[in-house]
N, C-alpha and C positions, 0 to 999 in steps of 0.2 A: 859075568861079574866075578871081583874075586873077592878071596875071603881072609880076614886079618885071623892070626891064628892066638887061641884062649890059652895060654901054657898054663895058666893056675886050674886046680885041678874042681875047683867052683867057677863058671860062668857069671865073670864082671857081669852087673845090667842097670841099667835107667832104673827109676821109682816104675812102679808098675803103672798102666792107664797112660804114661805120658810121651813124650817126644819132644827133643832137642836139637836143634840144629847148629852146629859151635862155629861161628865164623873168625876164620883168621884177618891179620893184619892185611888193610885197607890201603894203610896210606895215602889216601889223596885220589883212588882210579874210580871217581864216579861210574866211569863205564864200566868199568867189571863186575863196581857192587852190583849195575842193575841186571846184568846177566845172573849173575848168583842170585839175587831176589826171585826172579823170577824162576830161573831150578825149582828153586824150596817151595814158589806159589805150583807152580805145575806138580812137583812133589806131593806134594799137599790132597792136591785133586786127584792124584793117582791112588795115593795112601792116604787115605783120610783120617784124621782122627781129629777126637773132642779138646783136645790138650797138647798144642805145642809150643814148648820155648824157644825162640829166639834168643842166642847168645852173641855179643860180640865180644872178642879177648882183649879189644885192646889198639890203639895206634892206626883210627880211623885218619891222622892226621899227619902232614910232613911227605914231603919225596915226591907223590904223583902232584899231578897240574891242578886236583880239584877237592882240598882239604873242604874248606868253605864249604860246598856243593855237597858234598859227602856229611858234614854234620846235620846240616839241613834237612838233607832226608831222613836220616835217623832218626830226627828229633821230633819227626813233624809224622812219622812213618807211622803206621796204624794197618793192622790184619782182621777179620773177625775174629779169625780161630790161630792167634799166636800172642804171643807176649814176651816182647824186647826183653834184654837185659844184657848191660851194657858196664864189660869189666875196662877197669883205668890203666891202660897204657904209660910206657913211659914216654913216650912221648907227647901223652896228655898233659902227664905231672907235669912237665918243664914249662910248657906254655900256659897254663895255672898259675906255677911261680912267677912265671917272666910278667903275667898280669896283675898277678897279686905283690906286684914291684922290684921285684929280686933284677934288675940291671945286667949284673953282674953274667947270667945268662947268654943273653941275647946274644954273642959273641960266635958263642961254640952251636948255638941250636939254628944258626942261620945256617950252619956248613952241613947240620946235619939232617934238613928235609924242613926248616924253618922260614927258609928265605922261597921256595915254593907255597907253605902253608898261607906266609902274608900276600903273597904275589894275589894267590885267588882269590884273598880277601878286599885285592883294589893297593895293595901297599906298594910303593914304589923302593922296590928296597935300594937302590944304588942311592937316594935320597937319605934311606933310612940309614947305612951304615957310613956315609956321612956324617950324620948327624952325630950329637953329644947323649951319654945315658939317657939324664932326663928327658930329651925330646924324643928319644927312641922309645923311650917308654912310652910316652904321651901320644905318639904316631900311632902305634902297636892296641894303646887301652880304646882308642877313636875307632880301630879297624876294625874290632871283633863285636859282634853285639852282645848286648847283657845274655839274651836268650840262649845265643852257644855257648857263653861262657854259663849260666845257671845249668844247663844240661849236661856239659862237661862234669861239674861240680856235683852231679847225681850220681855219677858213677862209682860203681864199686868193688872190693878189689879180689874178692874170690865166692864163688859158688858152687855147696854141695852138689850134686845130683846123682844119687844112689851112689853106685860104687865108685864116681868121678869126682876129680876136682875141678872145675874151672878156673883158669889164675892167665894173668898175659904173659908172663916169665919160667913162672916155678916157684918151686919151694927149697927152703935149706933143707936139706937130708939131714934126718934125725932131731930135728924140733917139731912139739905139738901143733898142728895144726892152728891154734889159738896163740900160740907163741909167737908167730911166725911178722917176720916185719914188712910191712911195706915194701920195704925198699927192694928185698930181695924177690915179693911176688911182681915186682914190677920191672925188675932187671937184672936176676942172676943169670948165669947160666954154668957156670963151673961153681961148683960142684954138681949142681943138679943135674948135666947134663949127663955126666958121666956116671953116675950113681947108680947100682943097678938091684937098691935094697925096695924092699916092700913097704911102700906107703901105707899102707892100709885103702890106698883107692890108687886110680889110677888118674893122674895130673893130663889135663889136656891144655896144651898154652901154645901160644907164639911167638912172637919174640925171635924167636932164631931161624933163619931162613934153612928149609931144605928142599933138596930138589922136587918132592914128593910129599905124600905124610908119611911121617916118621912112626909107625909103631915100635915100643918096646913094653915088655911086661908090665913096666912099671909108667909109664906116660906114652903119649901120639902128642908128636909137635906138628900143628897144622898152618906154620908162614909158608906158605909158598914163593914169596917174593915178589907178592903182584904188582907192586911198582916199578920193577925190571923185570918181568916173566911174563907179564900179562896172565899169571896164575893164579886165580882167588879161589879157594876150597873152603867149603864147610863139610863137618863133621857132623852125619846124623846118626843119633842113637835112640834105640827103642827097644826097649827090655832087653833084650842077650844080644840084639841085631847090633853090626855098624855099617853103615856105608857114606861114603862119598859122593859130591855135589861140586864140580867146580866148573870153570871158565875155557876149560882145553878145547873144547869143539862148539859147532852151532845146533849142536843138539838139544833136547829139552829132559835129558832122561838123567840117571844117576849113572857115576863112574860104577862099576864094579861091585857086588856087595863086599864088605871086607868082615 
């Protein structure tokens, strides 16, 4: 196993008693999430404990074949010993708006993993961009049910956890955490990415695809790109511990401790 290196001269750690397991962007690979599900369930059973979260960052939706099929389980998904929590992507927000009638949308979110999203939904898109605003909307409000759209609408857009942030993008460098906008934990990534000043925690997001997970001092970006890589990773943390959880092999074990 290997191990992500602590350069501050205090050991970052979880709330004490608990566990988290941070899941990167989804987008649409039913099959991968349920490989990574099951990681974290056989994890679970290795390492037990009384208390773990379940996180996801964000952009369960768009790109892969099975947007649809992926909220579903989410929504419906249930553990004894875990508890979901589900931060708002951007590309949650867009199809929000595009429902909550913003037109104007639809255009640019079909090129960008939107015209896959409706496809699993049963949408015929070569019909749909066709069609006029209004009936694109009205096609689009018919496709999705109340049920993914009210759970979508549950989501929320950052989470403490001891010395972490949870957020799908990042943060602006140098505004209070409370300051901080929407728009930016939902889709920066310049400045954030490049910034290499002390948060007072460390940012765990997605958003930006890398080859691997990305540690640095100050945040771990955990997109793998599993919509083109066939790579989903979750990030587990337990007091000072972190290790990885992803889709590389047919194994049942964790990557590396890190």
């Amino acid at each position: 196993m290997f191990a992500f290196s602590h350069p501050r001269k205090r050991k970052i750690s979880g709330p004490r008693g608990s566990r988290a397991y941070v899941v990167g962007d989804i987008h649409g690979r039913l099959d991968l999430l349920e490989v990574l599900l099951s990681k974290i369930h056989a994890d679970l059973t290795a390492r037990p404990t009384r208390r773990a979260r379940l996180v996801f960052v964000g952009d369960l939706i768009d790109r892969g074949p099975s947007s649809a099929q992926v909220v579903e389980r989410l929504r419906t998904y249930r553990h004894p010993h875990v508890r979901p929590l589900f931060l708002l992507g951007n590309h949650e927000e867009v199809m929000l708006r595009i429902l909550k009638g913003d037109s104007s949308l639809i255009g640019s979110w079909l090129k960008f993993g939107g015209s896959e999203c409706l496809k699993s939904y049963g949408v015929d898109t070569r019909r749909l961009r066709a069609a006029p605003p209004a009936e694109q909307l009205a096609i689009i409000k018919a496709a999705v049910p109340r049920s993914h759209i009210e759970f979508l609408e549950s989501f929320v857009d950052s989470c403490r956890y001891g010395d972490y942030l949870f957020v799908h993008a990042g943060i602006r460098p140098g505004i209070e955490l409370n300051q901080q906008s929407q728009t930016d934990l939902r889709w920066i990534r310049e400045p954030f990415l490049y910034d290499d000043s002390d948060h007072g925690f460390v940012v765990v997001h997605g958003h930006t695809i890398c080859s691997t997970v990305e540690e640095l001092p100050n945040r771990i970006g955990i997109d793998t790109g599993a919509y083109r890589t066939g790579l989903l990773t979750a990030l587990a943390i337990e007091g000072t511990e972190r290790w990885v959880l992803d889709t590389s092999d047919a194994g049942n074990g964790a990557q590396p401790r890190i």
